[in-house]
C-alpha positions in Angstrom: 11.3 -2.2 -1.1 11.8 1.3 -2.0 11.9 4.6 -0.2 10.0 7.9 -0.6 12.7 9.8 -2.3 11.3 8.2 -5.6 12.1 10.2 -9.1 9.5 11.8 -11.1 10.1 9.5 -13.5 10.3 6.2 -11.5 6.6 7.1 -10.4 4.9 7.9 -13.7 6.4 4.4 -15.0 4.9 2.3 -12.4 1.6 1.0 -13.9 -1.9 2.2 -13.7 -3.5 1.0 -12.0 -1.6 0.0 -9.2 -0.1 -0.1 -6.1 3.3 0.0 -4.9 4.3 -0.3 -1.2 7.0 2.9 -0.7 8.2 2.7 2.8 7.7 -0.1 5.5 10.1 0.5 8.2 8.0 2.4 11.1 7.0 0.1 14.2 4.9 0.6 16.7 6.1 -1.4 19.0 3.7 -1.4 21.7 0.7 -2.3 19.6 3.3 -4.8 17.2 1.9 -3.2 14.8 3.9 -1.7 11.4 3.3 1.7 9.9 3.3 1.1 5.6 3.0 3.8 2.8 1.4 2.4 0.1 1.4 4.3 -3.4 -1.7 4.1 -5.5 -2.1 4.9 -9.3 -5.5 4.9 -11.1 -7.5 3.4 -8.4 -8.2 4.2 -4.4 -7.3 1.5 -2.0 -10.2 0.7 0.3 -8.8 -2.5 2.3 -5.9 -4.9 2.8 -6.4 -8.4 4.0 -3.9 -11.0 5.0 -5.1 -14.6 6.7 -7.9 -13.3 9.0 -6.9 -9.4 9.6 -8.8 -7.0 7.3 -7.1 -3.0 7.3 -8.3 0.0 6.5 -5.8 2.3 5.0 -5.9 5.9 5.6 -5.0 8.6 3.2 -2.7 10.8 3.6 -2.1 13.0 0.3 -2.9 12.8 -3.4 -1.1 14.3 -6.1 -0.8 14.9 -9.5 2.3 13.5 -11.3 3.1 13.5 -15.2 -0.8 14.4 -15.8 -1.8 11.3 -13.5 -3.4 11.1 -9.9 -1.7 9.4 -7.2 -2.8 8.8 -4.1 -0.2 7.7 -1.1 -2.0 5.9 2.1 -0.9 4.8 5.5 -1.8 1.6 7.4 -0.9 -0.5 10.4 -0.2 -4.1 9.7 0.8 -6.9 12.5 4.5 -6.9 12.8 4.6 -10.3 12.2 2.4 -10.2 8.9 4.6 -10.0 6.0 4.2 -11.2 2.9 1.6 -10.9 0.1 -2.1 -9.3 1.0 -4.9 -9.1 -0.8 -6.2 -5.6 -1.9 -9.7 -4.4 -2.6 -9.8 -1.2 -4.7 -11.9 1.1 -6.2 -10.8 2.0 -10.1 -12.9 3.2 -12.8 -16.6 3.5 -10.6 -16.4 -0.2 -9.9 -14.3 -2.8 -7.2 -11.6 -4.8 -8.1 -9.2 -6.7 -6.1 -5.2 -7.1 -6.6 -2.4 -8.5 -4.5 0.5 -6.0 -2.3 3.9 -7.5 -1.5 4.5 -6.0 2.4 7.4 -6.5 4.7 7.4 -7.4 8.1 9.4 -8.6 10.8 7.7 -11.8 9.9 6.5 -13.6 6.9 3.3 -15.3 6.8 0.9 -16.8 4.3 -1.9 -14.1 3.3 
């Protein structure tokens, strides 16, 4: 897990495409529900799926960095969900699909 005080450099060495989950400590404890940043590279995220819970991720700001577009998205995840989900994402005009190491309180099989 890392934080969002990444350096220049540290961001335009992650590879494109990809994702890269940047902050995963915000929970919404009434709904059990944690807040993630996710940091994409080269492609859009569209979903996330773990077991049988499908998210929607929500955009928050893209950037330009090193002469490449980054895009950082929010989205709730069970607190209890941890573990490996399954990403749909949009790169290059078509869909592809790629896995996302999240934390949680819990870990469970995705």
């Amino acid at each position: 897990m890392s934080f969002l005080c990444e350096k220049a450099a540290d961001i335009t060495a992650m590879p494109s495409p990809g994702l890269k989950g940047v902050f995963d400590a915000t929970l919404d404890v009434t709904a059990r529900r944690f807040r993630v940043l996710i940091l994409s590279t080269g492609e859009d995220l569209v979903s996330l799926g773990c077991t049988d819970e499908t998210v929607q991720p929500q955009k928050v700001v893209e950037v330009g960095v090193g002469g490449s577009r980054y895009v950082l998205s929010w989205a709730a995840i069970g607190a209890d969900r941890g573990g490996t989900y399954r990403a749909a994402v949009h790169r290059n005009g078509a869909a592809a699909s790629e896995s996302i190491v999240l934390h949680a309180m819990g870990e469970v099989s995705c």
